[in-house]
C-alpha positions as CSV (number, residue, x, y, z in Angstrom):
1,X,90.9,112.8,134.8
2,X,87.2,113.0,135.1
3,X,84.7,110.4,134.5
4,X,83.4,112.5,131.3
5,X,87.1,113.0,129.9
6,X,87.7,109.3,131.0
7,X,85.1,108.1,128.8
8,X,85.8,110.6,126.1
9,X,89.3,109.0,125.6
10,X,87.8,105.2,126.3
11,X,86.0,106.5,122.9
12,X,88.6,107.6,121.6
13,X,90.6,104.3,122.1
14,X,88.1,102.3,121.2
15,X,87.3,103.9,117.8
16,X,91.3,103.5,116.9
17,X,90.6,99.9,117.2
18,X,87.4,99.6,115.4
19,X,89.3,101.9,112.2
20,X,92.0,100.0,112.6
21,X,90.3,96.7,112.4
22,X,87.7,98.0,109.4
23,X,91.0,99.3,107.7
24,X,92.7,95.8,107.7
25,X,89.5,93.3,107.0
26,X,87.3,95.6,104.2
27,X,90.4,98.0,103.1
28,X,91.1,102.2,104.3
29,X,88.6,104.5,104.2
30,X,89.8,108.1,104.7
31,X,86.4,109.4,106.0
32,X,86.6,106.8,109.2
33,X,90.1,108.2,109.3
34,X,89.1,111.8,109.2
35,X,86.6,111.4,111.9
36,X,88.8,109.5,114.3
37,X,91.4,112.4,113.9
38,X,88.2,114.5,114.6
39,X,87.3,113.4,117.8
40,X,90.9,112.5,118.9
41,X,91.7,116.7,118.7
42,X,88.2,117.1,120.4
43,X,89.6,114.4,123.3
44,X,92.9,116.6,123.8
45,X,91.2,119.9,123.5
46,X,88.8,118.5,126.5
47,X,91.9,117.5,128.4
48,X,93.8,120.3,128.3
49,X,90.7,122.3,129.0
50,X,90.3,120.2,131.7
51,X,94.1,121.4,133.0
52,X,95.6,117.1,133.2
């Protein structure tokens, strides 16, 4: 995996956990939701473009 695909998935991680923690303290919020769905289809669109 690449270091820009690597980081691109960190991201991706890390903004599961900072939904995920807003979610549970301060209640859902689909728009957070949305986005992180967003950018998790950009991270696997850049993977398998990448070919791994």
């Amino acid at each position: 995996m690449p270091g820009s695909t690597k980081t691109m998935a960190g991201l991706t991680v890390g903004g599961l956990v900072v939904v995920t923690a807003y979610s549970v303290t301060l209640g859902s919020n689909g728009w957070l939701w949305f986005t992180w769905v967003v950018l998790m289809l950009v991270t696997l669109g850049a993977l398998v473009a990448r070919g791994s």
